[in-house]
N, C-alpha and C positions, 0 to 999 in steps of 0.2 A: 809184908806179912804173908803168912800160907792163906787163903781163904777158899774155902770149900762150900760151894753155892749146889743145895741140893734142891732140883729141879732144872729142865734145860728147853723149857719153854722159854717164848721171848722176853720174862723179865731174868729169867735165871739168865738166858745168854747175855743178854744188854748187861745186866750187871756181872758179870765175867769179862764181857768186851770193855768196860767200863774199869776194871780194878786191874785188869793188865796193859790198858793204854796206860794207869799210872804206876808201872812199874811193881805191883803184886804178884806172886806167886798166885795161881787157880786151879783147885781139879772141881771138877762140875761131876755132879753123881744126878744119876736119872734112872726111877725105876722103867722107863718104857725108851724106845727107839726117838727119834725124832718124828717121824713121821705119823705115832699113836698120841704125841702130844696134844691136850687141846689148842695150842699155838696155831697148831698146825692147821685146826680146822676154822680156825677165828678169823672174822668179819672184821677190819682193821681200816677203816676210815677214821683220820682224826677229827675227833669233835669232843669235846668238853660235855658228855649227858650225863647228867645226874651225880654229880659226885663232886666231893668237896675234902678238907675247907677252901671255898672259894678263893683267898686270895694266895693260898700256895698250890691249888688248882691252876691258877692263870699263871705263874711261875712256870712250873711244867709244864703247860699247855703249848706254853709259847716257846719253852728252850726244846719238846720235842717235835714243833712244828720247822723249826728253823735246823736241825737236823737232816727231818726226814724231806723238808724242801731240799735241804742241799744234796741228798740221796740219790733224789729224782732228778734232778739238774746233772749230776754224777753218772747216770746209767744205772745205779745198783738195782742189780736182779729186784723185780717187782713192785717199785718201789716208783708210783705217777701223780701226776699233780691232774687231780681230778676236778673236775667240772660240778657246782653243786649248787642247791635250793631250798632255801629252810621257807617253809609256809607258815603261812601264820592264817587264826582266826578271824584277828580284834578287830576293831573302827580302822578302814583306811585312812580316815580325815584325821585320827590322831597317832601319827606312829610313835613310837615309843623310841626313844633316846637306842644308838649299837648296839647289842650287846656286848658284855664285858669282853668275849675271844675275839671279837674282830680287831682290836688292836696288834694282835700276833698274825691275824691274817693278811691284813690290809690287801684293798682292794676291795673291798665289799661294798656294792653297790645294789640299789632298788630293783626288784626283778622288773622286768615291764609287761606288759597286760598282757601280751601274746605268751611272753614266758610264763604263765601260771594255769593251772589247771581250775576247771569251774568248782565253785565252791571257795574261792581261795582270793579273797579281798587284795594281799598282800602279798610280797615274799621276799628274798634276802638272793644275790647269786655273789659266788665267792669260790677259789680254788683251793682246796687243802688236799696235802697227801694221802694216796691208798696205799696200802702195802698188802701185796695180793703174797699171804703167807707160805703157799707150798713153793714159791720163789723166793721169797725171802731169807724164811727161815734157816733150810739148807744153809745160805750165803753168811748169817752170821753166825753160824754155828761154823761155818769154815774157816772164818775170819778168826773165831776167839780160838782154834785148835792152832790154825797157823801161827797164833801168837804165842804159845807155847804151851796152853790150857792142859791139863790131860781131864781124860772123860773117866766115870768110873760107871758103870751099868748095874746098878743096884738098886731093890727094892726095898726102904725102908723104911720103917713102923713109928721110928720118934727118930728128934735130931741128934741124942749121946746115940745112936748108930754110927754115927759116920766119926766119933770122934778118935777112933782107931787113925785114921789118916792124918791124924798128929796138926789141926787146924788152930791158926792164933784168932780163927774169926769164923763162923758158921753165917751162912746166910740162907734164909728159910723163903724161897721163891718158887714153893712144890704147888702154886695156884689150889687148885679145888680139893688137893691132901694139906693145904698149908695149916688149917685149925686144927686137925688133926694131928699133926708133926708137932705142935707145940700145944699138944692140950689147951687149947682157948676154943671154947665153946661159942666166944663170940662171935670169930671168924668162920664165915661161911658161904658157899656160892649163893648168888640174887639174879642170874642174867637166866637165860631162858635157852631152847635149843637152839642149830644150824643147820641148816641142809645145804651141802654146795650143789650147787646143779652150774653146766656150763648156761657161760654168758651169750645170750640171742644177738646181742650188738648195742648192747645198755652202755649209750656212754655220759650217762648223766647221774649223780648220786641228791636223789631228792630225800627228804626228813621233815617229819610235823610233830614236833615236839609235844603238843599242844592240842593229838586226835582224841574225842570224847572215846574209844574202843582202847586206848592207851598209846603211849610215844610210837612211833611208825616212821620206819625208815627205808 
């Protein structure tokens, strides 16, 4: 089929890289450069926060952790298996059964007392991937052109825009314009700002799901 993914942020590229690994036609339309994408400026540790339904969450959770591991194993530009710490509140004396994503992580073991900060009864350490975006993203966006993608640089207000380009399938991947591209009121952004600043020498990725101030990572 022709299929034309408007938006080229990283679900729009993934699913471009995704429909011409299996033999589809792609043109990818983008009102902004790559580099104005929100993609581009996104925090991209995998971890499973807030968001469901749970058991086709752990579905995904686990086929893009075994991906983006093998990325990391691979070299691909930005793409490391990071060092992490999930803190917890509750009773030490009664922990609480894995949680559900450690079965896609494996390897998840009890943090130990030195590794925890005061305040912090408990904790989890485990390695999951980063995907540090302004290296990334360029890399799959080269990858979905190489494979024969074409791009179209356009600004557009609904999805019968693009239907000039003569598509058997639209796919609506425009992130923070996507409620708006399909009139659904429902859909709309929930996440909060980013500021990159460079890294001092952090090579730890710690998270408390569970801070009374709200989730904290």
């Amino acid at each position: 089929m022709h299929v034309v993914v408007v938006g080229a942020g990283i679900s729009g590229l993934s699913c471009g890289h995704l429909l011409l690994r299996d033999g589809h036609d792609v043109t990818v339309v983008s009102g902004d450069s790559l580099q104005r994408t929100t993609s581009h400026l996104a925090a991209a540790v995998w971890f499973p926060t807030a968001v469901g339904p749970p058991d086709a969450v752990a579905r995904w959770g686990a086929a893009t952790y075994d991906v983006l591991a093998a990325d990391a194993a691979a070299g691909v530009p930005g793409v490391v298996m990071r060092e992490s710490l999930q803190l917890y509140r509750d009773d030490p004396d009664v922990p609480p059964p894995l949680p559900a994503w450690a079965a896609a992580v494996g390897g998840v073991r009890p943090a130990r007392p030195d590794e925890l900060p005061p305040g912090y009864p408990r904790g989890l350490r485990y390695a999951v991937p980063l995907v540090e975006m302004p290296a990334y993203l360029p890399h799959l966006h080269r990858e979905v052109r190489r494979a024969g993608a074409q791009q179209v640089l356009r600004r557009v207000a609904g999805l019968d825009e693009v239907l000039d380009l003569g598509p058997d399938v639209v796919v609506n991947a425009a992130g923070l314009a996507a409620g708006a591209l399909a009139v659904d009121g429902s859909t709309y952004p929930v996440r909060g700002q980013i500021v990159r600043v460079p890294n001092p020498g952090l090579d730890l990725s710690v998270r408390d799901e569970e801070h009374p101030g709200g989730r904290a990572y």
